[in-house]
C-alpha positions as CSV (number, residue, x, y, z in Angstrom):
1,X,9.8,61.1,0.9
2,X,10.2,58.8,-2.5
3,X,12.0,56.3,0.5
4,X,9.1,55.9,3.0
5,X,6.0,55.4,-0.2
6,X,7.2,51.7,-0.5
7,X,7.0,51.6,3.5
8,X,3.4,53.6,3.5
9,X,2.4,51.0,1.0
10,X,3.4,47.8,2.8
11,X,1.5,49.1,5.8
12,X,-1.4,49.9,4.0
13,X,-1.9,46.4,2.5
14,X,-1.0,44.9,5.9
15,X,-3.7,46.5,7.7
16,X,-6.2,46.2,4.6
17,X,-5.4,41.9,5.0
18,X,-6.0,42.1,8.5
19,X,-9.3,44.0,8.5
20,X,-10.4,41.5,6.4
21,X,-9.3,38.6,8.0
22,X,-11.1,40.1,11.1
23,X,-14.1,40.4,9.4
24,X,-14.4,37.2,7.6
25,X,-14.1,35.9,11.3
26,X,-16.6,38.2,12.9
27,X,-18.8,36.9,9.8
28,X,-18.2,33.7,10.2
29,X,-19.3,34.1,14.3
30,X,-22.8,36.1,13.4
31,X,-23.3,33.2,10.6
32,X,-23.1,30.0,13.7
33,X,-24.8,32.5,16.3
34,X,-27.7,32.5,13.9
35,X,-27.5,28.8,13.2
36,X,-27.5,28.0,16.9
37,X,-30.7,30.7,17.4
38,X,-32.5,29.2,14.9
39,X,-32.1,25.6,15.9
40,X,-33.2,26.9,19.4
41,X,-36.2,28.0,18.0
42,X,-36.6,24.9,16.0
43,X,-36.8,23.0,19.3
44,X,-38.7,25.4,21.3
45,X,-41.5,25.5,18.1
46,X,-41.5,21.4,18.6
47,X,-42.3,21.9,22.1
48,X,-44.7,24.3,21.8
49,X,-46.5,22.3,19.2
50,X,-46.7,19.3,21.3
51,X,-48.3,21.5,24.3
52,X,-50.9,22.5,22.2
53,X,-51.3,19.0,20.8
54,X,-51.7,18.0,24.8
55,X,-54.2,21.2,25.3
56,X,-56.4,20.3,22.8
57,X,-56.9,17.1,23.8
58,X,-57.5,18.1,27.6
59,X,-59.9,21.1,26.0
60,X,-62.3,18.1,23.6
61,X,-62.3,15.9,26.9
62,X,-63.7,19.1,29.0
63,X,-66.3,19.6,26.6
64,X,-67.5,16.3,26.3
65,X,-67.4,16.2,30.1
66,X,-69.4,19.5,30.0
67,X,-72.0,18.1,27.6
68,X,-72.2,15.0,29.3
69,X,-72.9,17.2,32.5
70,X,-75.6,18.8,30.7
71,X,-77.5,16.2,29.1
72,X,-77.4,14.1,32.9
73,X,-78.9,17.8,34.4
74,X,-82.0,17.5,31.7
75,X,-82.8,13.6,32.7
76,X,-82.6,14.6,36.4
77,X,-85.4,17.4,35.5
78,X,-87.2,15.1,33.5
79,X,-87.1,12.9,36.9
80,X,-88.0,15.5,39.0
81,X,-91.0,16.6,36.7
82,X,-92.3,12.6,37.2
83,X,-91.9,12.6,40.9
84,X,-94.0,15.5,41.4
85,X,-96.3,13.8,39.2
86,X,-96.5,10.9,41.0
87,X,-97.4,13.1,44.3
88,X,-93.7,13.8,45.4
89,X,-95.4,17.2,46.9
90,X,-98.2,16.4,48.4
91,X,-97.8,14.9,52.4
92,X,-96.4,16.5,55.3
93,X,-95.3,20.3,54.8
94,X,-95.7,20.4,50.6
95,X,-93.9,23.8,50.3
96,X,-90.7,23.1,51.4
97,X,-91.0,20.1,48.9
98,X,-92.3,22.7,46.0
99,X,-88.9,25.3,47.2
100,X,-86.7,22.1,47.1
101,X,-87.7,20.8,43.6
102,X,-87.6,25.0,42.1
103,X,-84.1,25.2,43.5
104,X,-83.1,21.9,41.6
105,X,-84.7,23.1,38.7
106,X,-83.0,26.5,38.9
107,X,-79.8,24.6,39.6
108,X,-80.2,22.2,36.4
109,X,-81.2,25.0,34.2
110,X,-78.4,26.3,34.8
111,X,-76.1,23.6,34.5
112,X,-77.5,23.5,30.8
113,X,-77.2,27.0,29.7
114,X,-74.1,28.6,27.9
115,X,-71.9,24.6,27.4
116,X,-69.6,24.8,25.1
117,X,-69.8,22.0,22.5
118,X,-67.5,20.2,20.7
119,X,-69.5,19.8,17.9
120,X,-70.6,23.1,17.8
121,X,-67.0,24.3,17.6
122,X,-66.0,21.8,14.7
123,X,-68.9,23.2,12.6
124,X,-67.3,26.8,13.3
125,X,-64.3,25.3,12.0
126,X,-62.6,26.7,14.5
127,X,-58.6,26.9,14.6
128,X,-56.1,26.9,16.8
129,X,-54.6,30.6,16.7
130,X,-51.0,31.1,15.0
131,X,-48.6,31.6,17.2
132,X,-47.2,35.1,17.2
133,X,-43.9,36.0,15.9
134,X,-41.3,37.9,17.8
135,X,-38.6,39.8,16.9
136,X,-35.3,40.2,18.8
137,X,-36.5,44.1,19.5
138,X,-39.9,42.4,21.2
């Protein structure tokens, strides 16, 4: 029995080098896999961030549109309230020129109602959500 210890022990330390050899390796593999995630992300955050850059610009040049839509619907009211001042209804069939300048008027005071303003959101102090973080379980 005294003859196979030094065997038994040689065995044990060869195995005990080579486990750890094997996981020094497999370390070594989690460590880049996590690099190479991580610079993935790193990319994938830079494009996101230029998107939003890009939304945000398209979103303040809707709104200005929108105003600008709105302020355009009040001067055309203000034009139709001097026309029929200046006898746009009277003449030939006035009612279907009365139903013709309410139906504008319906339609421009609706065009102003509920716009979204630029202004109005910068005074909010509004911000751009944070993105939400993921995990590898998500």
């Amino acid at each position: 029995m005294k003859k196979f210890l030094p065997f038994a022990f040689a065995l044990l330390l060869v195995c005990t080098l080579l486990s750890s050899a094997q996981n020094a390796a497999r370390g070594a593999t989690v460590q880049s896999d996590l690099e190479a995630r991580v610079d993935e992300l790193e990319e994938a955050l830079a494009l996101q961030g230029q998107k939003t850059k890009k939304t945000t610009q398209a979103l303040e040049e809707v709104l200005v549109y929108l105003e600008a839509q709105a302020k355009a619907a009040e001067r055309l009211g203000q034009v139709l309230d001097q026309s029929e001042e200046l006898g746009f209804t009277w003449g030939i069939n006035p009612e279907s020129r009365e139903v013709l300048l309410a139906g504008w008027r319906k339609t421009l005071k609706a065009t102003q109602e509920g716009v979204p303003s630029l202004k109005d959101a910068k005074k909010r102090g509004e911000q751009p959500r944070p993105p939400i973080r993921r995990t590898r379980d998500q």
